[in-house]
N, C-alpha and C positions, 0 to 999 in steps of 0.2 A: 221528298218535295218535288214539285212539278220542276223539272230541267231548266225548261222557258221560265220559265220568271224568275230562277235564280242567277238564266245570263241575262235579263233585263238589271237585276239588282246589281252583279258582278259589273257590267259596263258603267253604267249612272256611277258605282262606285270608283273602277279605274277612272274616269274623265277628270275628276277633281275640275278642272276651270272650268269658266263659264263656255269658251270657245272649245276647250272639249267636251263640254254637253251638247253644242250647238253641233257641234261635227257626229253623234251616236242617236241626235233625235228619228230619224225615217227608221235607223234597224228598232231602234226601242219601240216606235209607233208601232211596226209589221208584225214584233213581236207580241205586243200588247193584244193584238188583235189576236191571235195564235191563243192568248192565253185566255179569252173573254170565251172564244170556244173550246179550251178546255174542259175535260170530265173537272162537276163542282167535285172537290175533295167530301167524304164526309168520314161523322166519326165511327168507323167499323173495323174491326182487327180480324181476318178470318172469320167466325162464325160465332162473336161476339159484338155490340154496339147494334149501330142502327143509323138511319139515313137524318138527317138533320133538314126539315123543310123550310127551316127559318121560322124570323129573321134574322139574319145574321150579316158576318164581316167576312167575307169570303176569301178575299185578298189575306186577312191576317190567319185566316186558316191555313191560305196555302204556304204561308212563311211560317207557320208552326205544325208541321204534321205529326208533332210525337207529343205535342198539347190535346192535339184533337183527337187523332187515334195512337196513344200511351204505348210503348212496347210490354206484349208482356212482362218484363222483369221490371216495369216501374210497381212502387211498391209504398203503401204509407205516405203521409205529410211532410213536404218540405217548403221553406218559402220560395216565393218567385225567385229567379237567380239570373232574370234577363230584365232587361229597362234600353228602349233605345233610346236613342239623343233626339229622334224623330217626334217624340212624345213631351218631348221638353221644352217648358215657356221658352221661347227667345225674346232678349231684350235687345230692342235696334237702338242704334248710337249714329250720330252722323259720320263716324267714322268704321263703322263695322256694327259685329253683334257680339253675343254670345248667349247661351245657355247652358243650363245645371243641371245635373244628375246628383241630387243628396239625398239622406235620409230620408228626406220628407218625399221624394220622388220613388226610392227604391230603399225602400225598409231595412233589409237584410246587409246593407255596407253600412254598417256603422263607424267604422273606424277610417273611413275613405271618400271621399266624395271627387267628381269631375267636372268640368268645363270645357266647352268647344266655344272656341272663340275666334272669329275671323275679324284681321284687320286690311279696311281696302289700302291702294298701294299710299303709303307717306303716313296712312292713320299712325294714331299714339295712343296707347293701355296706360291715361296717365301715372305718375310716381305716384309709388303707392308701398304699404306694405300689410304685414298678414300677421296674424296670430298662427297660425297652422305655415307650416313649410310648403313651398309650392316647387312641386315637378313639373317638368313639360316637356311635351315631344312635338316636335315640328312635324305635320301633317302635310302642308306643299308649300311653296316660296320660299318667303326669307325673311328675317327681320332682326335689328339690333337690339341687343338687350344690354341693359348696363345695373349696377348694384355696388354697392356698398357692405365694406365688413366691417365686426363691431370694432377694427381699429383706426377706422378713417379711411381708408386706403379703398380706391374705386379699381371699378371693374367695367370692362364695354368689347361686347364682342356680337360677330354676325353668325345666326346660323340659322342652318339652311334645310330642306327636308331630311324625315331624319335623326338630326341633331337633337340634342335633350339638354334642358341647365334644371338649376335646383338653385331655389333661395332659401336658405334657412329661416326659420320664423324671426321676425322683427326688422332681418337687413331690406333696408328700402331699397325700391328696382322701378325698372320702366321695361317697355317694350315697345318698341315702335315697328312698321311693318318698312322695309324696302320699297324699288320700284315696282316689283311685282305682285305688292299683297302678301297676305300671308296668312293661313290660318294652323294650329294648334292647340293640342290639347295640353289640361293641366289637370295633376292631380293635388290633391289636398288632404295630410295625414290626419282628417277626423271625418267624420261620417256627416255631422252637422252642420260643416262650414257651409256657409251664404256668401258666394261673389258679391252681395249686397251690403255686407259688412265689411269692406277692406276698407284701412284707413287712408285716406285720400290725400293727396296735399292741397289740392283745392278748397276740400272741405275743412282740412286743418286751418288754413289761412281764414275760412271765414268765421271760425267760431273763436279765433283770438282778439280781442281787443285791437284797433289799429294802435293806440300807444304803446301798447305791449310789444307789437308787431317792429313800431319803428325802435324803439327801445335794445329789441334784440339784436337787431340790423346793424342800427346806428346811421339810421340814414330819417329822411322826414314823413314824418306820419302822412305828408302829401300823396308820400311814392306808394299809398296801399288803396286809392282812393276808386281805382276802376279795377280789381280785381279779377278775376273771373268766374262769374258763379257757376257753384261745381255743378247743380243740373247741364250742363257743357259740355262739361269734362266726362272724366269715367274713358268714354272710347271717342277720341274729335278725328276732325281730318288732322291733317300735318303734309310738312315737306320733307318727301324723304331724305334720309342725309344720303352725302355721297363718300364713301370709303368705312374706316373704323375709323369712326371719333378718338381722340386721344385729347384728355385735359388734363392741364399739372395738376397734381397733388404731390404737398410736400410730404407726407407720407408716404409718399410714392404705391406703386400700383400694387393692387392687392395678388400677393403669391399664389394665391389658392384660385381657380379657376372656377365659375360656378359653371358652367357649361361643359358639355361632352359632345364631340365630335363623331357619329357614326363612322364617317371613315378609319377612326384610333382604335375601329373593336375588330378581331378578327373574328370570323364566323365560325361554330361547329358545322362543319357542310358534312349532310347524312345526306344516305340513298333517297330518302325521302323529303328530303326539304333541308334547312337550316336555322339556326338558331343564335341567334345574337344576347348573351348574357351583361348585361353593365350596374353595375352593384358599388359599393366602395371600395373595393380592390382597386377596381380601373378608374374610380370617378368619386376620391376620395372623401367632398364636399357633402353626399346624399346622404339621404336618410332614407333614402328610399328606391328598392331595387327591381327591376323590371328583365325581361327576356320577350325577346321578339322574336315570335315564332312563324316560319314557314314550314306551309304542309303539301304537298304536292297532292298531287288527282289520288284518290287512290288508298292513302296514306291517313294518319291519326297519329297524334302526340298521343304517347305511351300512355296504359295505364298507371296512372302517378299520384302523388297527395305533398302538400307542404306542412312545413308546423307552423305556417301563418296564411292568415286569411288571402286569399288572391281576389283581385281586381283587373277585371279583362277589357280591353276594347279593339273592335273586331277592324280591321284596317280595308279588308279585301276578303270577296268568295264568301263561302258559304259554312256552317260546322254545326255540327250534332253535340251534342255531348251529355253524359250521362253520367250523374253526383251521387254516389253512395257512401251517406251518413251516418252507417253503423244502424242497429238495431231491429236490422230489414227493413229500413228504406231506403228509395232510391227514385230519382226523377231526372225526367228526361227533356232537353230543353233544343231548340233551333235558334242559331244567330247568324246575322247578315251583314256587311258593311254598317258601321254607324252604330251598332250595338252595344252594351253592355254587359257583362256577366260578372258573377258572381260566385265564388267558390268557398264555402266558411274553412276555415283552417284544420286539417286531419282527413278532410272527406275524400274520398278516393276519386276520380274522376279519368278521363280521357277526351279530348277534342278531336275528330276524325271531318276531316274536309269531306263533303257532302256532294261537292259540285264539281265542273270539266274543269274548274283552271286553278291557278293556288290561290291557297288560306293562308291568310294575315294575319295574325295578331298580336296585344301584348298581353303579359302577365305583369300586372306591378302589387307589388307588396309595401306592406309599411314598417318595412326592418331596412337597414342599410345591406345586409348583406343575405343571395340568392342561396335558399337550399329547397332541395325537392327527393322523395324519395321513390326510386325505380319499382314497382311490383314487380314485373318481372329479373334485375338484376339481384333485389335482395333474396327472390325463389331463388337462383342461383350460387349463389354464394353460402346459404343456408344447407345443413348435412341433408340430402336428397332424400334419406329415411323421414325426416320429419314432414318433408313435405310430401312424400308420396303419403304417408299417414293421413295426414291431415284433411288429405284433397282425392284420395284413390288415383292418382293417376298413374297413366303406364311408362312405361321409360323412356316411349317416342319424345313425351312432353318432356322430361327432366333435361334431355341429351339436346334439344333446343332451347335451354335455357342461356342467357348469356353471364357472362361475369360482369361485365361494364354495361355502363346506363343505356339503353339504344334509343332512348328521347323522341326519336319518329321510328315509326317500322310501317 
């Protein structure tokens, strides 16, 4: 991929706020220009392909070089395995937006679906709750979240970039943003779910009867008379609160934390980057487990496979990566901040950072607990006769095989 436009994508993607886009606009412009007079990309491999005269998308060419011209070793059919968020309806709210990545956007997550959803500073993600469990990782700011478990007993805490919570399916929550805003992702253990299906409290209140309404309360059918209609609701402004709310309940506060603190995790720090695993070991609430990976210049997350489907979204920089599906085939995909990928469960793959600065990302799964398994360390630990069999290789290769995972190399 052209260099230049992966440090225009790499910066736009560090700046996150508004006031750090404003501060990267002249490099971004000088660069833009750089790259309108770059060589157009086309699709040729060596002395295979051919010049492509148009028309075409030039820009998403050059953010896909191994779509346009395939490495030799791709091979055979597989589905698309990238979707960015850039491609995705956004629905505006007067207190923010958000948009979705699901099935109907990217086929091949079925069992997953995402949301990127920004709330400006004080906005509210009114009370709500889900049929599907909802994850989520804090992106930049802050914002309080509060929940209820099925014994009464509430929950309210702040977090901050970073940070991740987990509502299990039915417990109702809120999320409000601080004084800084706040944007985050969420993910959703089914492929189908619709942001547009969450059950709302607004919308509960209007479709009960006020008698019912006052009945339940015990107060007068008067007190339901200005409502709020939920067209409103969903994402409003609001007033940010100031500290961690704290309300009685005589049940007192719920023991179980739905939130996880990045700073609670410590790092596997490799030569090549580092890795943050948070699973139900450390964050015993989820159902759902993730690892956040850095990859330095240079460097690739190992060749590896899991026995559950992975779900990637690309935080920072730039990454190649190449999915082999068994039965000789295999395909070759580019991702960039803002992206999604997709990995079906067994398929062997590796992530190799592409560009000058580090690679971001996560893996999240829809199991409570992370497993992955090493190609490299299981060649190692396996009797060297079988694999020298198997693969011809010479013993320089076996004697550099390691015993334990090497996760970046």
């Amino acid at each position: 991929m052209d260099t230049t436009r992966r440090h225009i994508i790499q910066t736009i993607a560090a700046a996150g706020t508004a006031a750090g886009l404003a501060s990267v606009v002249p490099a971004v412009a000088a660069d833009a220009q750089t790259v309108a007079a770059a060589p157009v990309p086309q699709p040729q491999r060596g002395d295979v392909g051919g010049t492509d005269p148009g028309p075409r998308n030039v820009e998403i060419d050059r953010q896909n070089p191994d779509l346009l011209a395939a490495p030799s070793t791709d091979a055979g059919d597989l589905p698309n395995l990238k979707f960015p968020f850039s491609l995705a309806h956004n629905r505006l709210s007067s207190g923010g937006w958000a948009r979705q990545i699901t099935v109907r956007e990217f086929p091949v997550s079925t069992d997953m679906a995402g949301v990127d959803m920004r709330l400006n500073p004080g906005a509210v993600r009114e009370l709500h709750w889900h049929v599907e469990g909802e994850w989520a990782y804090m992106l930049n700011g802050s914002a309080q979240i509060t929940c209820l478990d099925a014994n009464g007993r509430n929950f309210v805490d702040n977090v901050n970039v970073g940070d991740m919570w987990f509502f299990p399916s039915a417990a109702p929550h809120s999320i409000q943003a601080l004084s800084s805003g706040c944007e985050f992702l969420l993910v959703f253990n089914n492929g189908s779910f619709s942001e547009n299906d969450t059950f709302l409290l607004s919308d509960l209140f209007a479709h009960i009867p006020q008698s019912v309404l006052a009945k339940n309360f015990g107060v007068s059918q008067n007190n339901f008379k200005n409502l709020a209609e939920p067209s409103t609701r969903y994402i409003y402004s609001g007033k940010a609160p100031q500290g961690s709310a704290r309300v009685y309940d005589p049940y007192g506060a719920s023991p179980q934390s739905f939130s996880y603190h990045l700073s609670s995790n410590e790092a596997i720090n490799l030569k090549g980057g580092n890795v943050h695993i948070i699973d139900a070991t450390t964050f015993p609430v989820t159902a759902i487990s993730t690892a956040i990976v850095t990859v330095n210049p240079g460097y690739m997350r190992e060749i590896h496979w899991h026995p559950h489907n992975e779900w990637q979204y690309y935080l920072e920089g730039t990454a190649r990566m190449t999915v082999f599906a068994s039965d000789g085939t295999a395909r070759t995909f580019d991702y960039q901040a803002g992206d999604v990928g997709y990995v079906p469960n067994n398929d062997a793959h590796y992530v190799e950072n592409t560009g000058q600065t580090p690679l971001r990302f996560l893996e999240v799964f829809n199991t409570p607990h992370y497993q992955d398994f090493s190609l490299a360390q299981w060649m190692g630990v396996t009797p060297s006769w079988l694999v020298q069999q198997d693969l011809n290789l010479p013993q320089q290769v076996m004697n550099a095989l390691p015993k334990t995972k090497p996760i970046i190399v």
